[in-house]
C-alpha positions, 0 to 999 in steps of 0.5 A: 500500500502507498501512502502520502504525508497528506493521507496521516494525520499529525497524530500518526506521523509524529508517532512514525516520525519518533518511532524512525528516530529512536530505531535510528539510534538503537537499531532495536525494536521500539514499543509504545512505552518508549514512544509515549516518553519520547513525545511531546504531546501525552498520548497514553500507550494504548493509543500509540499501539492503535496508532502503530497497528494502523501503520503496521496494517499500511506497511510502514511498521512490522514486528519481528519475531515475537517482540512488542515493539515495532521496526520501521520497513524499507517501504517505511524507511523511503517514505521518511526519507523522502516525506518526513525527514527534515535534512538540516544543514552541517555545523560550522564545525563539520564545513571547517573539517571537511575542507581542511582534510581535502584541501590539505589532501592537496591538488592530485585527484588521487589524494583529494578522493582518497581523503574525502573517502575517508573523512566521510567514512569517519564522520558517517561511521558508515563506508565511504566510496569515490567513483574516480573520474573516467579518464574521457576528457581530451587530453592536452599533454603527456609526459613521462618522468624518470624517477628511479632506475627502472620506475618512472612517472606517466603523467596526463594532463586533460583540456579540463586541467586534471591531473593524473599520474601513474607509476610504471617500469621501465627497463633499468638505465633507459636514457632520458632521450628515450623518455622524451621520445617516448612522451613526443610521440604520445602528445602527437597521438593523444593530444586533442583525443580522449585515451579511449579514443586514442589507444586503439591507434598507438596500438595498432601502430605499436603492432604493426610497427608504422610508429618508427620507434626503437625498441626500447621507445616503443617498450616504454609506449605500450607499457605506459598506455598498457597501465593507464588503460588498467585503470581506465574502465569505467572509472575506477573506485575507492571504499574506506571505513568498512569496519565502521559498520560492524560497530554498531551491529544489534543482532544476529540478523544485521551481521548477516545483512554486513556480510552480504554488503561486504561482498557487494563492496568486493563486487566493484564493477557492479558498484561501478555500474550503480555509481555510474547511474546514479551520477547522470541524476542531479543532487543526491540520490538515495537508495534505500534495501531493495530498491535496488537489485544490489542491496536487495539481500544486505539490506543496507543503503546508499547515498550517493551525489555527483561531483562536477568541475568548474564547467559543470561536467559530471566528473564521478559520484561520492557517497555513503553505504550502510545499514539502513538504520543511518543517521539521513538527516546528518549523512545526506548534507553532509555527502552534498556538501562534500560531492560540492567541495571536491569539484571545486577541488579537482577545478 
C-alpha cells in the first residue's frame, strides 16, 4: 500500500516520525512505552499501539519475531526519507573539517578522493566510496618522468586541467632521450583525443610497427598506455571505513545483512555500474534495501551525489553505504556538501 504525508494525520506521523528516530539510534525494536516518553504531546500507550497497528496494517511498521515493539520497513524507511525527514544543514564545525582534510589532501585527484573517502567514512561511521573520474576528457599533454632506475612517472594532463599520474617500469638505465621520445610521440597521438579514443591507434601502430620507434621507445609506449588503460574502465573506485559498520551491529540478523554488503563492496564493477547511474541524476540520490537489485539481500543503503568541475561536467559520484538504520538527516548534507567541495577541488 502507498501512502502520502497528506493521507496521516499529525497524530500518526509524529508517532512514525519518533518511532524512525529512536530505531535510528538503537537499531532495536521500539514499543509504545518508549514512544509515549519520547513525545511531546501525552498520548497514553494504548493509543500509540492503535496508532502503530494502523501503520503496521499500511506497511510502514512490522514486528519481528515475537517482540512488542515495532521496526520501521524499507517501504517505511523511503517514505521518511523522502516525506518526513527534515535534512538540516552541517555545523560550522563539520564545513571547517571537511575542507581542511581535502584541501590539505592537496591538488592530485588521487589524494583529494582518497581523503574525502575517508573523512566521510569517519564522520558517517558508515563506508565511504569515490567513483574516480573516467579518464574521457581530451587530453592536452603527456609526459613521462624518470624517477628511479627502472620506475618512472606517466603523467596526463586533460583540456579540463586534471591531473593524473601513474607509476610504471621501465627497463633499468633507459636514457632520458628515450623518455622524451617516448612522451613526443604520445602528445602527437593523444593530444586533442580522449585515451579511449586514442589507444586503439598507438596500438595498432605499436603492432604493426608504422610508429618508427626503437625498441626500447616503443617498450616504454605500450607499457605506459598498457597501465593507464588498467585503470581506465569505467572509472575506477575507492571504499574506506568498512569496519565502521560492524560497530554498531544489534543482532544476529544485521551481521548477516554486513556480510552480504561486504561482498557487494568486493563486487566493484557492479558498484561501478550503480555509481555510474546514479551520477547522470542531479543532487543526491538515495537508495534505500531493495530498491535496488544490489542491496536487495544486505539490506543496507546508499547515498550517493555527483561531483562536477568548474564547467559543470559530471566528473564521478561520492557517497555513503550502510545499514539502513543511518543517521539521513546528518549523512545526506553532509555527502552534498562534500560531492560540492571536491569539484571545486579537482577545478
Amino acid at each position: 500500500m502507498s501512502l502520502t504525508v497528506a493521507e496521516l494525520n499529525k497524530r500518526s506521523i509524529d508517532i512514525f516520525r519518533e518511532l524512525v528516530d529512536a530505531y535510528v539510534e538503537t537499531g532495536e525494536p521500539v514499543g509504545s512505552r518508549t514512544l509515549s516518553r519520547r513525545l511531546k504531546a501525552p498520548l497514553s500507550p494504548a493509543t500509540i499501539r492503535n496508532v502503530m497497528a494502523d501503520l503496521e496494517e499500511a506497511g510502514l511498521l512490522y514486528a519481528p519475531h515475537t517482540s512488542a515493539g515495532r521496526l520501521p520497513t524499507e517501504a517505511g524507511l523511503r517514505f521518511f526519507v523522502h516525506g518526513l525527514l527534515e535534512v538540516g544543514d552541517l555545523s560550522e564545525g563539520d564545513r571547517t573539517y571537511i575542507e581542511q582534510r581535502c584541501t590539505n589532501a592537496g591538488r592530485k585527484v588521487d589524494d583529494v578522493l582518497e581523503e574525502a573517502t575517508s573523512m566521510l567514512s569517519g564522520l558517517s561511521r558508515c563506508a565511504g566510496l569515490v567513483l574516480a573520474p573516467k579518464t574521457e576528457s581530451p587530453l592536452k599533454h603527456v609526459e613521462f618522468v624518470s624517477l628511479s632506475a627502472g620506475r618512472a612517472i606517466l603523467v596526463l594532463i586533460t583540456e579540463d586541467g586534471v591531473v593524473e599520474n601513474r607509476l610504471i617500469e621501465v627497463p633499468v638505465g633507459v636514457p632520458p632521450s628515450v623518455l622524451m621520445e617516448a612522451s613526443n610521440y604520445l602528445n602527437n597521438r593523444l593530444a586533442g583525443r580522449t585515451l579511449s579514443d586514442a589507444k586503439g591507434i598507438v596500438f595498432e601502430e605499436l603492432q604493426q610497427h608504422k610508429a618508427h620507434l626503437d625498441t626500447l621507445t616503443a617498450k616504454v609506449v605500450e607499457t605506459g598506455i598498457g597501465v593507464w588503460s588498467e585503470g581506465d574502465q569505467g572509472g575506477s573506485l575507492i571504499v574506506k571505513g568498512q569496519s565502521n559498520l560492524l560497530t554498531n551491529v544489534t543482532v544476529v540478523e544485521d551481521l548477516d545483512h554486513i556480510r552480504d554488503l561486504f561482498t557487494v563492496l568486493d563486487t566493484k564493477e557492479t558498484l561501478i555500474q550503480l555509481l555510474d547511474a546514479s551520477i547522470q541524476a542531479e543532487g543526491v540520490q538515495i537508495f534505500i534495501g531493495a530498491e535496488n537489485s544490489l542491496f536487495s539481500l544486505s539490506g543496507c543503503s546508499l547515498v550517493v551525489a555527483p561531483y562536477k568541475n568548474s564547467r559543470q561536467h559530471i566528473l564521478g559520484a561520492i557517497g555513503v553505504v550502510g545499514p539502513t538504520r543511518m543517521n539521513y538527516g546528518k549523512i545526506i548534507p553532509l555527502v552534498d556538501y562534500t560531492a560540492k567541495l571536491v569539484g571545486q577541488l579537482l577545478g
